[in-house]
C-alpha positions as CSV (number, residue, x, y, z in Angstrom):
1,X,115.2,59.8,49.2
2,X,114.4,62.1,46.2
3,X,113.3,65.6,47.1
4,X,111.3,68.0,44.5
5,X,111.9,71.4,45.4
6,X,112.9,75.4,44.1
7,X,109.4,74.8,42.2
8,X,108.7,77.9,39.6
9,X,104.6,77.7,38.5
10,X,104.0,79.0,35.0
11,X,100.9,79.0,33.6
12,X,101.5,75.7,31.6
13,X,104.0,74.0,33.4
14,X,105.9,73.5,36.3
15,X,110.2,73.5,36.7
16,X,112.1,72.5,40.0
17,X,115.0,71.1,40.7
18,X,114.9,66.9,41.8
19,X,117.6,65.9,44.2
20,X,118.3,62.1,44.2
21,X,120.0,61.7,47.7
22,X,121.4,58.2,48.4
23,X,123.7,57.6,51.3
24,X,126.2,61.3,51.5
25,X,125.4,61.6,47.7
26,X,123.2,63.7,45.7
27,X,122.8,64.0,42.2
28,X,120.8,67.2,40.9
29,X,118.5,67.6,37.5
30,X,116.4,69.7,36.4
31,X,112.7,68.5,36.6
32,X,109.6,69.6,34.3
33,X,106.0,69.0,34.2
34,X,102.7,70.0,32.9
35,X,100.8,72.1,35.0
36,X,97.8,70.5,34.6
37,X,98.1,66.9,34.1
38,X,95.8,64.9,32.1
39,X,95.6,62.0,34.4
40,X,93.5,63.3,37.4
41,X,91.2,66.7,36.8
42,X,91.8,66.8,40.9
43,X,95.5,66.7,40.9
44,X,95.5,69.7,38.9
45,X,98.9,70.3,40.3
46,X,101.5,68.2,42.2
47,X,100.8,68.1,46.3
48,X,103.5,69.3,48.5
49,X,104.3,66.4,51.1
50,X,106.0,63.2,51.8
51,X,104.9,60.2,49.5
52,X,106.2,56.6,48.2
53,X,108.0,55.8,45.3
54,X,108.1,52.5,43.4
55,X,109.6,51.1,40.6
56,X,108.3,49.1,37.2
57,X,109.9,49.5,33.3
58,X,108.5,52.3,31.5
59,X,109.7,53.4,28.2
60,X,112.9,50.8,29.0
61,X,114.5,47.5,29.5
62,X,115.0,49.2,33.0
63,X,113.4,49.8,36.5
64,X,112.3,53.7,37.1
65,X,110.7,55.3,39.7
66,X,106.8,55.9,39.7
67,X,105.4,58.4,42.4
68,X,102.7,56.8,44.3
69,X,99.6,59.4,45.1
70,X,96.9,57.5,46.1
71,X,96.8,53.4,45.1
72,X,95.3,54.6,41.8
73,X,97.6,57.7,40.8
74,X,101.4,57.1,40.2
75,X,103.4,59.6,38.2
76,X,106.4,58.2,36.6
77,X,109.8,60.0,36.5
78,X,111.7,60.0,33.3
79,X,114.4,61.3,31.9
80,X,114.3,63.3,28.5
81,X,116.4,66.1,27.0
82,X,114.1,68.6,25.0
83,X,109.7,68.2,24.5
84,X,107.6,70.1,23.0
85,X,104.4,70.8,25.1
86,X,102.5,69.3,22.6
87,X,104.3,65.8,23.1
88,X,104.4,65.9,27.1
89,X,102.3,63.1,29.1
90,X,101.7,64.0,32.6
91,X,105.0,62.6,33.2
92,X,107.8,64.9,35.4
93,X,110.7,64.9,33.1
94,X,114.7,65.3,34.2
95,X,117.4,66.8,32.4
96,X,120.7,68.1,33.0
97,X,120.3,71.8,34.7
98,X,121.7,73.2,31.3
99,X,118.6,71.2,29.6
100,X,120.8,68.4,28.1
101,X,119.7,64.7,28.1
102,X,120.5,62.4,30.8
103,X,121.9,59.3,29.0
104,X,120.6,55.9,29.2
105,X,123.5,54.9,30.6
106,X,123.2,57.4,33.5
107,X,119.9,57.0,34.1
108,X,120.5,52.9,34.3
109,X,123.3,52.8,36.8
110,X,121.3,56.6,38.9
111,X,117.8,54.0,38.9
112,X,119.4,50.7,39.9
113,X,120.7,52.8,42.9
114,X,117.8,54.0,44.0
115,X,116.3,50.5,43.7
116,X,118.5,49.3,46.0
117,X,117.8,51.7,48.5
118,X,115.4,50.5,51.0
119,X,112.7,52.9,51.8
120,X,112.0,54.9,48.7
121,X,109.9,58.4,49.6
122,X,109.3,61.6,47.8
123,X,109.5,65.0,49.4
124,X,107.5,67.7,47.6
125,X,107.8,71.4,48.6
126,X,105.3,73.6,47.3
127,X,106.0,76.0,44.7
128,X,107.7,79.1,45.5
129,X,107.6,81.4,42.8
130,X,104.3,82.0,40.6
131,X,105.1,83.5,36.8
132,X,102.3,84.8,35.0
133,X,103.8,83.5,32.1
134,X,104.1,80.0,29.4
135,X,107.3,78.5,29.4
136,X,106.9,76.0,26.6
137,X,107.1,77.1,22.6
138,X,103.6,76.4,21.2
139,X,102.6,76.5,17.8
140,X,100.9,79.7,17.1
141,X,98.5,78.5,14.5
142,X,97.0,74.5,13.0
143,X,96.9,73.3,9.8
144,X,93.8,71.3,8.9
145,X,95.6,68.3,8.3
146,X,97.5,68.9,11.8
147,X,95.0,67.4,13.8
């Protein structure tokens, strides 16, 4: 079971902290996301309840886990150490809780785990804490040849 919870909502994105439970174990990371993903204009933010999880290659010769919505919306789940906001895809990203990468190598044997395991669910809890406030470092100013 993986369980998304300790949700802060800031105006651009959302942190929390993603518990990957499998048997007595759990391993912790921290988990980021737009606030607004491009996706879906309806799932403006991530739904608090119970839902399925799946896995496919994304980004990798491996399996990772996709968060299954609805049987047309799936978010995947992939580690990264530091984005800019600029280069986020509505994506929820992990990384260590001090905001350093999760190896590949981690992330292998962490997602072959969870494969195994036999009825892969999501718990989302809703967000706690609301800060009126961005997160993410954004370039103040464009260039014309930026775009």
């Amino acid at each position: 079971m993986i369980k998304l919870s300790d949700i802060i909502e800031y105006k651009d994105v959302r942190l929390g902290r993603m518990n990957i439970i499998i048997g007595n174990k759990t391993k912790s990371y921290r988990a980021l996301w737009r606030n607004q993903p491009v996706a879906r204009e309806r799932f403006r933010s991530l739904p608090s309840g119970t839902y399925g999880v799946k896995y496919k290659k994304f980004l990798s010769a491996q399996d990772n886990p996709w968060i299954v919505f609805t049987n047309n919306f799936h978010i995947p789940v992939y580690p990264l150490g530091n984005i800019s906001f600029d280069k986020m895809m509505p994506y929820i990203y992990l990384q260590h809780k001090d905001g350093t990468e999760v190896s590949e190598k981690e992330w292998r044997r962490v997602t072959s785990i969870m494969n195994a395991s036999e009825n892969p669910t999501i718990s989302i809890d809703s967000p706690i804490v609301k800060v009126d406030k961005e997160l993410m470092e954004k370039p103040n100013s464009y260039e014309l040849n930026d775009w």
